[in-house]
C-alpha positions in Angstrom: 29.8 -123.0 10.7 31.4 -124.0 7.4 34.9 -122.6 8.7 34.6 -124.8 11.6 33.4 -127.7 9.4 36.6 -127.1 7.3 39.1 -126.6 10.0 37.9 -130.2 11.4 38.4 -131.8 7.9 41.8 -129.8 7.4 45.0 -131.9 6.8 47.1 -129.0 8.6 44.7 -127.4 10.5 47.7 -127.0 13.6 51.3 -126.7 14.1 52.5 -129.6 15.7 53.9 -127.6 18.8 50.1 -126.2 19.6 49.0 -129.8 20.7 49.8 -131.2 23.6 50.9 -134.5 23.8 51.5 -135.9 27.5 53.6 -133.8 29.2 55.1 -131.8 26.2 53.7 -131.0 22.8 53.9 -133.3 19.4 56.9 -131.5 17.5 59.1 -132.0 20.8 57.8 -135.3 21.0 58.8 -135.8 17.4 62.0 -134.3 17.6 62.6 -136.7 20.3 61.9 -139.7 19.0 64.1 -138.5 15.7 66.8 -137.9 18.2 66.7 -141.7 19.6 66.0 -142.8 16.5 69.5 -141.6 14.9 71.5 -142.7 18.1 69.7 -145.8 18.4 73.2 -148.6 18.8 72.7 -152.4 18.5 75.4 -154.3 19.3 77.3 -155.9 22.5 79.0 -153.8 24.9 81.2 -156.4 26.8 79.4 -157.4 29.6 75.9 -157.0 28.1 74.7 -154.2 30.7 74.0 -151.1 28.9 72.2 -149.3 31.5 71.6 -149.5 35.5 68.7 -150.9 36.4 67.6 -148.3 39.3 68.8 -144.9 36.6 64.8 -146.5 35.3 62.6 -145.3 37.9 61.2 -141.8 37.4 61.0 -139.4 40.2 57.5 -140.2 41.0 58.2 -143.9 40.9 57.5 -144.9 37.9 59.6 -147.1 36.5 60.8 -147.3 33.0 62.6 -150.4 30.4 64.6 -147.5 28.6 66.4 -145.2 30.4 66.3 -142.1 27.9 63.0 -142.8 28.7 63.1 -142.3 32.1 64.9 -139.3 32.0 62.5 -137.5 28.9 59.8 -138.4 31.5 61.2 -136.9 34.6 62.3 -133.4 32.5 58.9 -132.9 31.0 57.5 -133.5 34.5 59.9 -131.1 36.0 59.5 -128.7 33.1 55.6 -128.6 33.4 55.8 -128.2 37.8 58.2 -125.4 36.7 55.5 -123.7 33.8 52.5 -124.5 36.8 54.6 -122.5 39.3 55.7 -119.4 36.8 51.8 -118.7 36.2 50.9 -119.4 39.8 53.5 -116.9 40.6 52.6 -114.6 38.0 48.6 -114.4 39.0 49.6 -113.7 42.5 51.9 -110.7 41.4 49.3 -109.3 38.6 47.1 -109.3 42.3 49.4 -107.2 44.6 47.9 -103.9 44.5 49.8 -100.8 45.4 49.0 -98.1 47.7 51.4 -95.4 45.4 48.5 -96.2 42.3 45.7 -94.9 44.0 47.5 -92.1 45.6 47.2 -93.5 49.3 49.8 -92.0 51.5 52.4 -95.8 52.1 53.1 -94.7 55.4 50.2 -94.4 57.1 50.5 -91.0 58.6 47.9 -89.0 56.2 44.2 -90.1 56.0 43.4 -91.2 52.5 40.1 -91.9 52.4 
């Protein structure tokens, strides 16, 4: 009970890419936001339209002011369906059961009960 009681009050008691955060986990997240950060541009580009207005609605239809946003959004999404399906994929495959590992004749022509 005391490990427990210390893990709780623990300043580093995970690595930042065991906890989820949304639709990633916080050290991507991080790494992200450093990344806009350090390309983060003010300034006029001529006609004062930086971005299309429609590139800010996600694939689900959720719309978005940034699109970097937008698009960190839809990848995460698309990363995570892709993650879902891998382990659906994978449970069904650990589930397929061979005749050849119990010694059953595949074809059918011998009895193997």
């Amino acid at each position: 009970m005391d490990l427990i009681n210390r893990h709780k009050e623990d300043k580093h008691a995970h690595h930042a890419k065991n906890i989820d955060y949304k639709l990633t986990n916080v050290s991507d997240h991080l790494d992200y936001q450093r990344s806009q950060i350090r390309r983060l541009v003010l300034g006029h580009n001529g006609d004062g339209i930086q971005e299309l207005a429609d590139s800010h609605v996600a694939i689900d239809s959720t719309p978005f002011n940034v699109l970097s946003e937008r698009l960190y959004y839809d990848f995460n999404k698309i990363n995570q369906t892709m993650e879902n399906n891998y382990n659906a994929l994978n449970k069904k495959i650990e589930r397929i059961i061979n005749v050849n590992d119990f010694g059953a004749d595949p074809t059918g022509q011998k009895d193997s009960t």
